[in-house]
C-alpha positions as CSV (number, residue, x, y, z in Angstrom):
1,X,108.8,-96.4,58.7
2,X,109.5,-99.9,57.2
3,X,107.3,-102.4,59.1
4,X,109.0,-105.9,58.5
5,X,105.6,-108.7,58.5
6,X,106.1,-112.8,59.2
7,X,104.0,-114.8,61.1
8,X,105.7,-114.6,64.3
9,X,106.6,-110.9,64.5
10,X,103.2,-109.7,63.2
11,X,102.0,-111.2,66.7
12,X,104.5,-109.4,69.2
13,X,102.7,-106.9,70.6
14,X,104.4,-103.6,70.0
15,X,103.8,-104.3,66.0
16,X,100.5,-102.8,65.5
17,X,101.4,-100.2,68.4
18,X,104.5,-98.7,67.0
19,X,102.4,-98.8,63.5
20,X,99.5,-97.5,64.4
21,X,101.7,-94.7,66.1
22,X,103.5,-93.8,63.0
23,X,100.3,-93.6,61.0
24,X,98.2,-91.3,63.8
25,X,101.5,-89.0,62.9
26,X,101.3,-89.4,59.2
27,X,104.4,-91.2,59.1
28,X,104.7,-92.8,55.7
29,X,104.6,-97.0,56.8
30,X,105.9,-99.8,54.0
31,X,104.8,-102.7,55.4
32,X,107.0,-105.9,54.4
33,X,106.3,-109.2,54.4
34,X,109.7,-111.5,55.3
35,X,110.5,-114.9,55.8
36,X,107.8,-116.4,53.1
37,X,105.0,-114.6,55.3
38,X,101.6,-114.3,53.1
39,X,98.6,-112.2,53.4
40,X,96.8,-115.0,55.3
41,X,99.9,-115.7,57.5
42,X,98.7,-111.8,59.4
43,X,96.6,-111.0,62.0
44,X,94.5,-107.8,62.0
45,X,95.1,-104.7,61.4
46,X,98.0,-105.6,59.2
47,X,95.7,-107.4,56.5
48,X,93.8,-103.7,56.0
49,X,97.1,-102.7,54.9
50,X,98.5,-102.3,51.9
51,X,101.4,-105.1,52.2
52,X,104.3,-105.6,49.9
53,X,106.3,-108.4,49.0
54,X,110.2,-107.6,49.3
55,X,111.7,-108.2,45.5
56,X,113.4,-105.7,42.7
57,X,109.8,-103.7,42.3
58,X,108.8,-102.9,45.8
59,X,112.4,-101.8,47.4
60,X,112.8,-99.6,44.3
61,X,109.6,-98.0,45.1
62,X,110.6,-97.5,48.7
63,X,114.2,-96.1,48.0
64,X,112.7,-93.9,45.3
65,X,110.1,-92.8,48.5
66,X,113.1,-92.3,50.5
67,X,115.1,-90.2,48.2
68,X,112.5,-88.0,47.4
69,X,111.3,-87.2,50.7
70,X,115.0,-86.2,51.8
71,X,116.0,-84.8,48.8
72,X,119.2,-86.7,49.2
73,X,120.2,-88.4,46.3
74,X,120.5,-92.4,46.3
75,X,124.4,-94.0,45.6
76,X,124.4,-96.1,43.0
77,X,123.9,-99.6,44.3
78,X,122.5,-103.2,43.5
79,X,119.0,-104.1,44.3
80,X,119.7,-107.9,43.0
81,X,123.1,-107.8,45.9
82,X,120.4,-106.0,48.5
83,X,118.1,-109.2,48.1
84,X,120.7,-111.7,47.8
85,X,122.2,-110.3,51.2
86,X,118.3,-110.4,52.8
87,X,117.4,-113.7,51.7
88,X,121.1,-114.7,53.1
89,X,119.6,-112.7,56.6
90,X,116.6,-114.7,57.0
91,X,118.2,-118.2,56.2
92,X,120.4,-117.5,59.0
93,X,117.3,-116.7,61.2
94,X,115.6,-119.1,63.7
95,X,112.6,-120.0,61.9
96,X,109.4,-122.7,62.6
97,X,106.4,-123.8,60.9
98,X,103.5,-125.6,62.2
99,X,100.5,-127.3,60.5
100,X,97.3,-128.8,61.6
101,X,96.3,-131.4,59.3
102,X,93.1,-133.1,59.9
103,X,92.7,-137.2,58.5
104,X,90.8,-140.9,59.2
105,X,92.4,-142.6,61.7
106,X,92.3,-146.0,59.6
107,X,92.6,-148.0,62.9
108,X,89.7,-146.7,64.2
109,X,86.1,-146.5,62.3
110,X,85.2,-143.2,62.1
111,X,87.5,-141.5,63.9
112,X,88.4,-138.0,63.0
113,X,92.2,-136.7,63.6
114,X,94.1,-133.5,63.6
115,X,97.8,-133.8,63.4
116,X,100.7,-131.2,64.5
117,X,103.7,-131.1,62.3
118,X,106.4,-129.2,63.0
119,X,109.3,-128.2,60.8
120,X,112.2,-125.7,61.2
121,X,115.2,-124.9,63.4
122,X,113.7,-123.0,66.5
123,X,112.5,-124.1,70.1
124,X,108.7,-124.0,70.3
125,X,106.4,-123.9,73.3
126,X,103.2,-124.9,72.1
127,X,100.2,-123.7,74.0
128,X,97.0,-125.0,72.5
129,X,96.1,-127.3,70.3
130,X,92.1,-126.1,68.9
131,X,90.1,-128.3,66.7
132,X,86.6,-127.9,66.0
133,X,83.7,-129.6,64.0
134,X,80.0,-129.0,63.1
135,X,78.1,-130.9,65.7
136,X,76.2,-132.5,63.3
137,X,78.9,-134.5,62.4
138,X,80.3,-136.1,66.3
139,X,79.1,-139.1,67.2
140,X,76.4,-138.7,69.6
141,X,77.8,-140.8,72.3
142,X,80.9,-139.6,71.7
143,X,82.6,-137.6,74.6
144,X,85.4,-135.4,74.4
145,X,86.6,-136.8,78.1
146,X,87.8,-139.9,76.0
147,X,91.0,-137.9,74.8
148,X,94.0,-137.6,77.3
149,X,95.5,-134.7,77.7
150,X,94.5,-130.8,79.3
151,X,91.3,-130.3,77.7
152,X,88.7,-127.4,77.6
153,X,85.5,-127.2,75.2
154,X,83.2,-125.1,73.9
155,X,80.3,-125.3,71.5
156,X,79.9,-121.9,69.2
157,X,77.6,-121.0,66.9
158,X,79.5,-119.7,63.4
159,X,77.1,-118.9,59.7
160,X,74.5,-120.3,61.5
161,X,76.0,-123.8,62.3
162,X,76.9,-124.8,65.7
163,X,80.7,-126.5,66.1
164,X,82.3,-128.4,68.9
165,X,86.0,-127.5,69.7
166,X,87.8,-129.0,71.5
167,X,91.3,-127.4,73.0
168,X,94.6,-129.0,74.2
169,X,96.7,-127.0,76.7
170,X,100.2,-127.6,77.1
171,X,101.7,-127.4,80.6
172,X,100.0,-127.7,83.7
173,X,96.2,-127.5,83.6
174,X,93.7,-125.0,84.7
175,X,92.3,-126.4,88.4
176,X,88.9,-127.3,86.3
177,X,90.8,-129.7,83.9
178,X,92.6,-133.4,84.3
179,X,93.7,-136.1,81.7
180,X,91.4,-138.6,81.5
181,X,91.3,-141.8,78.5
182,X,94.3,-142.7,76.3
183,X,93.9,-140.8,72.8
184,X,95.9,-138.1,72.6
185,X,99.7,-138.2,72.2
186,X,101.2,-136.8,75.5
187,X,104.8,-135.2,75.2
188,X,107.0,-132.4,76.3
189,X,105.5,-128.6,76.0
190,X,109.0,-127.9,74.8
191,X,108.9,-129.1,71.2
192,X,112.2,-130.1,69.2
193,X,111.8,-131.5,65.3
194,X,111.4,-135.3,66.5
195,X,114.1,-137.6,64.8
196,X,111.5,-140.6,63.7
197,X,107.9,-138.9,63.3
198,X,106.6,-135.3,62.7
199,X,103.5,-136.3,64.2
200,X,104.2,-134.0,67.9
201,X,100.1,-134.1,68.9
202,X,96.6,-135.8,67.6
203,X,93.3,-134.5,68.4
204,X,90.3,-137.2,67.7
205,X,86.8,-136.9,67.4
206,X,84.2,-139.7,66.5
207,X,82.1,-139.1,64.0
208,X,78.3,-139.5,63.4
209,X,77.7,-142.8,61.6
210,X,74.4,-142.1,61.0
211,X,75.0,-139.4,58.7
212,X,77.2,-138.7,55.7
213,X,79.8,-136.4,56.9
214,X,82.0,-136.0,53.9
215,X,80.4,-133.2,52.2
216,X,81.6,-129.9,51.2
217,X,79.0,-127.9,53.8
218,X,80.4,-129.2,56.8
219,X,83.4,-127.5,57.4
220,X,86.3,-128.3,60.0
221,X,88.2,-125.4,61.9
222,X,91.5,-126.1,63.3
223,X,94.9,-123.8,65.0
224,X,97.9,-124.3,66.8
225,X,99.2,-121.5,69.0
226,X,102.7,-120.8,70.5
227,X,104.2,-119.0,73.0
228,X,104.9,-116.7,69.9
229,X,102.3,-116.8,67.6
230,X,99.0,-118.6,66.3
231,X,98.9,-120.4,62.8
232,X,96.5,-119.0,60.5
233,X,93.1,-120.8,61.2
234,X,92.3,-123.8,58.5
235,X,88.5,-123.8,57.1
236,X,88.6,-127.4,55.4
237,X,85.3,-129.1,53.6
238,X,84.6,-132.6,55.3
239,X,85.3,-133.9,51.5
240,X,88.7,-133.5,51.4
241,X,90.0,-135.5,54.3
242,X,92.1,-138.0,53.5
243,X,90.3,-141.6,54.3
């Protein structure tokens, strides 16, 4: 069974079903990773596996695992045409990357920001939007009720610090939500690459200015999630925001 890994189809569902079905049969599973996909671009169980990288050295050890367990001998072919004609596939593929990236809003003191960009050729339906910071860090009269937009939070408890995160929800809101303030960019659920500005959504949070937050132990969590799939969650030191 050749399992073919990216970002988005690592997510659908019947992946780790169908894979987990051919290996409770002793099914011999290669699993691929395609369209630029990483190790840290998969969810679980997929990063227990052992994951290959499709070039000249791994699809010569599958072919060679192929041949041997049918005893069929292989046609002479090109490896170099085979990857020319799958790199050719995946070009040709809808494709969409999404990045959080958190930064100082300069027009605002202390005023912490988590931008969406969005880059590639497919629709998107973005679902949430999840940022989340040590709590040492907010502001202490800072509310999250100041942003606009469908909002839920939580405070959590992770390595013994406790973070505030704070969630946008595309769509329609759960009863138990409503906009409220002006600080959040507002558009469309149904996300297109915008023609003047890659900046689709902006999570803010005010930061303590009693305390200096800019130090590698406070760390900042942030993910976007689709109707498809969930970028890989960010663990970023305070120090390397861009001010």
């Amino acid at each position: 069974m050749i399992v073919l890994l990216s970002s988005e189809s690592s997510r659908r569902p019947w992946m780790p079903f169908e894979t987990g079905f051919a290996m409770g049969r002793n099914i011999t599973v290669f699993t691929l990773m395609v369209r630029g996909a990483t190790p840290t671009d998969l969810p679980s169980p997929f990063t227990a596996m052992q994951l290959r990288s499709i070039n000249e050295t791994e699809v010569e050890k599958i072919l060679s695992a192929v041949e041997t367990f049918t005893r069929l001998p292989r046609e002479s072919a090109s490896i170099k045409a085979l990857l020319r004609g799958i790199r050719e596939a995946e070009s040709l593929l809808p494709n969409v990357a999404l990045t959080l990236q958190p930064y100082m809003f300069t027009q605002v003191k202390g005023c912490l920001c988590f931008r969406l960009t969005y880059e590639g050729t497919e629709q998107v339906n973005l679902r949430t939007v999840t940022a989340g910071i040590p709590i040492a860090t907010k502001d202490p009269n800072w509310s999250p009720h100041e942003v606009h937009g469908h909002l839920d939070t939580e405070r959590r408890k992770i390595d013994d610090v406790e973070y505030l995160f704070l969630r946008y929800w595309a769509g329609s809101p759960p009863p138990s939500m409503f906009p409220v303030g002006g600080h959040l960019k507002v558009i469309t659920p149904e996300l297109y690459p915008p023609k003047d500005s890659k900046d689709l959504y902006e999570l803010r949070f005010a930061l303590n200015p009693n305390i200096d937050v800019f130090q590698d132990h406070f760390l900042i969590r942030c993910w976007a999630e689709t109707a498809k799939n969930r970028t890989a969650e960010q663990l970023i030191p305070m120090s390397r925001i861009e001010r």
